[in-house]
N, C-alpha and C positions, 0 to 999 in steps of 0.2 A: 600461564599467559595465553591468552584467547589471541588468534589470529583469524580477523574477521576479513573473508574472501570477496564477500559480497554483502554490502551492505542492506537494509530493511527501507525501501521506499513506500512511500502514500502509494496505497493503487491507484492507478490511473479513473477506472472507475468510480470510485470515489473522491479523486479530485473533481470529475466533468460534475458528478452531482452534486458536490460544495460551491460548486461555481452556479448551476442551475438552481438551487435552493436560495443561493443570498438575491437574485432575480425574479425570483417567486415560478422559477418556472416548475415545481415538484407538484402534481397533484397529489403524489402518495410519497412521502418522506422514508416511509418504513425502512428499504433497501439502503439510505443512506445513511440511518441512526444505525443499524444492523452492521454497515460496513465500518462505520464509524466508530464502531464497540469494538470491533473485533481487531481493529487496526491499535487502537489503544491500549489494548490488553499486549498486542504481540510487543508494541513498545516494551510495554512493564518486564515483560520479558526478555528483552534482549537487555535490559537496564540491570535485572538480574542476574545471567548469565556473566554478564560485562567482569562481577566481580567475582567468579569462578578461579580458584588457582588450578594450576595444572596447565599441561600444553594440549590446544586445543584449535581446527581449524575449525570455522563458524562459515556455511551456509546461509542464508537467509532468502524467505519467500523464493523458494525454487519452482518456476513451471516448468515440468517435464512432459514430454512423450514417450513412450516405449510403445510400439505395435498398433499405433492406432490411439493407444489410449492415453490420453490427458490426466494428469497427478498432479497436484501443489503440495508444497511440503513449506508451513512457514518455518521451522528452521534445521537444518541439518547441523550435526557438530562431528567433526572427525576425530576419534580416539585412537591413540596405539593399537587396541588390537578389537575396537568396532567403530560401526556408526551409529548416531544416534540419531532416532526421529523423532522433533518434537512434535505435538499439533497442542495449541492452544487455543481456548477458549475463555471464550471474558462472561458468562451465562452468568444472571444475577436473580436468586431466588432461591425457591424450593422445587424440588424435581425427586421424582422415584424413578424405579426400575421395578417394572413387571415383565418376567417373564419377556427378555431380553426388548422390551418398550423401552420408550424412555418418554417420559410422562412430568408435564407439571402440577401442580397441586390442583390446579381446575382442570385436570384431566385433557389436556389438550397434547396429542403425540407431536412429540420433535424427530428428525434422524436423528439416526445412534449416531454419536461422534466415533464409536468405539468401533463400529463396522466401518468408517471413513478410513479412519487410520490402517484397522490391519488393511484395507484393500490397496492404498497408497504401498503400505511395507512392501506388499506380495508386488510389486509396479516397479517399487525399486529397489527389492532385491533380483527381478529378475533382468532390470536396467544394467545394477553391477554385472550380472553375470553375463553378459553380453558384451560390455568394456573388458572383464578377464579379472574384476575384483570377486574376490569370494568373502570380504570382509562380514563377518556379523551383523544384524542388527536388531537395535535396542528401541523400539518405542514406547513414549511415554506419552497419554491425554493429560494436557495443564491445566488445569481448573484455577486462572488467575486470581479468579475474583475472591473477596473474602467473602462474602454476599453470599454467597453460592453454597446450597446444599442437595446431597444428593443421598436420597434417602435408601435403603435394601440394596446398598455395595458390597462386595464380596471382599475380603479384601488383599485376593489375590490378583485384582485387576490392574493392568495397568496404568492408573490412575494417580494424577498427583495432585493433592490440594493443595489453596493456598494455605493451609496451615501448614503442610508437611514438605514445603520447600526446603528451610533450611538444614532437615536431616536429609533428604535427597542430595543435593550440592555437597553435603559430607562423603554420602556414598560417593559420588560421581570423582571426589575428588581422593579418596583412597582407591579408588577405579585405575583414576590416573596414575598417579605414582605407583602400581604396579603393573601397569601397561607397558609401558618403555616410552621412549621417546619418539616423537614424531620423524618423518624421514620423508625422500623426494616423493617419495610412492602416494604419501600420502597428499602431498600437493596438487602433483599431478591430476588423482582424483577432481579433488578440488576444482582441481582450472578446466577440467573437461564438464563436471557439472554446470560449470557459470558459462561453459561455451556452447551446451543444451540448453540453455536457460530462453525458455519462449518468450519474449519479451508483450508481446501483447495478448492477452486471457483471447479466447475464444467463448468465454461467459461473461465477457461484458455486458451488459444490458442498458445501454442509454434510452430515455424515453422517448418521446416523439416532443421537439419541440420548434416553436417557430421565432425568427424573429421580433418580428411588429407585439407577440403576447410579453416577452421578458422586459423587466425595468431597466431602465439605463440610466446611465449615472457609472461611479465609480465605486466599487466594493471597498470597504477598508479590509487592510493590511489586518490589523487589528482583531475587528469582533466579526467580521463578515456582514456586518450591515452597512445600508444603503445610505447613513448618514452623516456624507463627506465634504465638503464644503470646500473648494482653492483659497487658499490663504498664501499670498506671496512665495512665489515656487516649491509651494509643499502644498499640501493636502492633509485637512486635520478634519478628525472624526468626531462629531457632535453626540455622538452615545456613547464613546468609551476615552475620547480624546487623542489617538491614536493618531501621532503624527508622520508624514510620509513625505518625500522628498519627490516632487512630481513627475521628474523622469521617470523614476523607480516607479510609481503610482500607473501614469499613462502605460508602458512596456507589459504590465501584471495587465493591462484592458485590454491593451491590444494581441495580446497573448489570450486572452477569455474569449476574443472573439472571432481569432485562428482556425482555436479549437473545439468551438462550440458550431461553428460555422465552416468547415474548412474548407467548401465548394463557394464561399464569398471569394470574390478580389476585395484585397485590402486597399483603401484609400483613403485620404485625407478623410472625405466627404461621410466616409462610413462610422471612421473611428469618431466624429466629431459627433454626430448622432451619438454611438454607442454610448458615449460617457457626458451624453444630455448637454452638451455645448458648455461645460464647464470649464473648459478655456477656446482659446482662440485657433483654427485652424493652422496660424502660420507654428505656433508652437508645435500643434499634433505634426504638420510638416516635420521640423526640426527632429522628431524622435523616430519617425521612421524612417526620414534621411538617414539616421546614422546606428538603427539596427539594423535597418529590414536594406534589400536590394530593390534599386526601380525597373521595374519592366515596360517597356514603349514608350509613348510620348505622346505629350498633350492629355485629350482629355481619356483614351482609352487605357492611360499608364496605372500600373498597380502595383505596390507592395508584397514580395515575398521576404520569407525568411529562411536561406540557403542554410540547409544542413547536412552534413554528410554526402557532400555533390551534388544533392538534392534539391531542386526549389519546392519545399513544404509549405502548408499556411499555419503551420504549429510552432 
């Protein structure tokens, strides 16, 4: 039985550029199909995992520091007597290896995933030793995709394809039943990894963007496109039908435009713009009266959204 310590969130990053894409603000999409892959894959994977027997604490997307140095790990699992590193990859195609390249069929070099990984290992085996853990560890590269071929592998490498999951999950789980059983030690771990856990990347990459260039209007819930329409206190989506309930609808805009914006004051007057006049002022009123906190009076008064003691515009 999987004991998940920390759940797998959408990165941040790639929410800001779902939110700038359905507004046309991406000149170059690339970074957010790329992130969008990759985010996808590690899903399938923890879907995977999910059905693992044996005791098991589960890690997910950890940002660490040790020494300076910056490590993600998308998923750790704790065993009886190691830990494991996954790194997954969602890569769709054909790929060789020359002489330690890593190459696609029209000869265009990738990094090595395989030097990412051991560098991350060596990161956090010398993180445990420093905490006073000397546990083992076990990395494995996931090659999710079935798509996915990787031509002159050795096949001593640490490597696991999607076809050779389900004898891997066999090993792992006669692993477990001769490991022993979990114990506080191993919790601990656990709860001191999610309490290093960096919570905002230091490679994020948002683009450069402006107000006045992004479309306004209301994103659907739905398909991420821009054609929503108010229909008596909801909002229905004219390309997928995707219906919304317009508190719910307004709160996702006014939230797009937080943190797309976070050096805006939030007001009436702005969110009424941002979502193209598609209802009436006193409504947009009513919704941030009763998320967000008012600041001053009259006409220099603004909207925040107190968190954590904090007045944030996210």
């Amino acid at each position: 039985m999987s004991l998940v310590m920390k759940e797998r969130m959408e990165p941040g990053e790639l929410n800001l550029l779902r939110m700038l894409k359905a507004r046309g603000g991406l000149k170059d999409d690339s970074r957010f199909w790329n992130l969008e892959k990759g985010y996808q894959g590690e899903v399938l994977f923890d879907k995977w995992f999910s059905c693992m027997e044996g005791e098991w604490i589960v890690v997910n997307d950890l940002l660490l520091d040790h020494d300076g140095s910056v490590f993600q790990i998308d998923s750790l699992v704790i065993g009886g007597d190691r830990v494991y590193l996954f790194e997954v990859k969602n890569f769709e195609g054909d790929f060789y290896l020359d002489d330690g390249r890593w190459l696609s069929i029209s000869k265009k070099e990738i990094k090595n995933p395989l030097l990412q990984m051991q560098r991350c290992e060596i990161a956090l085996r010398q993180l445990l030793r420093s905490l006073g853990y000397q546990s083992p560890i076990e990395s494995n590269l996931f090659f999710i995709n079935p798509e996915f071929t990787l031509f002159n592998c050795l096949p001593n490498l640490p490597i696991v394809f999607c076809s050779q999951m389900n004898r891997f999950s066999k090993r792992l789980m006669k692993q477990s039943s001769s490991s022993g059983k979990l114990h506080a030690q191993h919790s601990r771990l656990a709860e001191k990894l999610c309490e290093l856990h960096i919570e905002k990347s230091p490679y994020e990459r948002l683009p450069e963007h402006k107000y006045d260039e992004l479309r306004k209007g209301i994103v659907c819930a739905g398909c991420g496109g821009m054609g929503v329409r108010y229909n008596y206190r909801a909002v229905e989506c004219d390309m997928c039908g995707h219906r919304e309930v317009l508190d719910m609808a307004l709160k996702r805009s006014i939230y797009e435009c937080c943190t797309l914006f976070p050096e805006k004051k939030i007001t009436t007057k702005i969110i009424h713009d941002w979502i193209r006049h598609m209802v009436s002022k006193r409504v947009i009123q009513r919704v941030l009266h009763s998320n967000f906190s008012l600041i001053g009076h009259g006409k220099s008064a603004f909207y925040v959204k107190e968190e954590k003691g904090d007045y944030t515009n996210s």
